[in-house]
C-alpha positions in Angstrom: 89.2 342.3 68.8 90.4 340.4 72.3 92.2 337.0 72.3 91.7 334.2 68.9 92.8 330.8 69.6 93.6 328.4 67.5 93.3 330.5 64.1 94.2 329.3 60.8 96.1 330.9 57.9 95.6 330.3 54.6 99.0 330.1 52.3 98.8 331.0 48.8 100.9 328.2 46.7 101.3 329.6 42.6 98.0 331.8 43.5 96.0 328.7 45.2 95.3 328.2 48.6 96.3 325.7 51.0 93.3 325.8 53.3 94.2 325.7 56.6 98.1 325.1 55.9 98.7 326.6 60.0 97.3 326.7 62.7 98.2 329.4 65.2 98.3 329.1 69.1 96.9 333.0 70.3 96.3 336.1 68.3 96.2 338.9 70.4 94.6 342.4 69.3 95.6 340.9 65.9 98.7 343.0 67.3 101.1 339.6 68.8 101.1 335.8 68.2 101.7 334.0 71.0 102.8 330.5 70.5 102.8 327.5 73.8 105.1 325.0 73.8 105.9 322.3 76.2 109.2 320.8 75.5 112.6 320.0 77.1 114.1 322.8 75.4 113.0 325.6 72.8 114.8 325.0 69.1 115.6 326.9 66.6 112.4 325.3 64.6 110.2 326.5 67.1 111.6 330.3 66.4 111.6 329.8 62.8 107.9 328.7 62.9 106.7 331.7 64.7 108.4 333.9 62.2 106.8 332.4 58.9 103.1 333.0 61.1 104.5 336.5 61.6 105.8 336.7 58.0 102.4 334.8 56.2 100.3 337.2 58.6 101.6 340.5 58.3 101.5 340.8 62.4 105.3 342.4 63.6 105.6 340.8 67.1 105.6 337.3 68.8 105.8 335.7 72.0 106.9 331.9 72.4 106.4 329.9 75.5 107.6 326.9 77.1 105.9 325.9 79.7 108.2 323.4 81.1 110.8 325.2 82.4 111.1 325.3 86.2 111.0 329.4 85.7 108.6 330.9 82.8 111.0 333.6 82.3 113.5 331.0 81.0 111.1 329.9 78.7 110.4 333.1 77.0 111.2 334.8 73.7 110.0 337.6 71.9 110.5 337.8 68.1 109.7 340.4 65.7 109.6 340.3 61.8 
């Protein structure tokens, strides 16, 4: 168990897969995703992105971060599928 960075999922594409289509930031317990960003401001692309890893990996809860915020708090969001 513990901490897997930098994991890829396989998407299935008419029953073929796309090796290696993402690549997430953090599994965690194979319990949370936790994806690090360092932008301006978090968009709604970013959100949507960590819920197709959560939808593609069966996984309910995930953590976004942006690290460039003056307070991590601000940069924080939890999303669930």
């Amino acid at each position: 168990m513990g901490i897997n960075r930098q994991v890829s999922v396989p998407i299935l594409y008419k029953g073929k897969p796309i090796a290696a289509a993402y690549r997430l930031d953090l599994i965690v317990e194979q319990r949370i995703i936790v994806e690090i960003k360092a932008v301006d401001r978090l968009a709604p692309v970013h959100e949507a992105q960590l819920l197709t890893y959560l939808k593609h990996t069966g996984i309910s809860t995930g953590l976004l971060f942006n690290f460039n915020t003056p307070v991590l708090r601000d940069g924080m969001r939890r999303l669930s599928f």
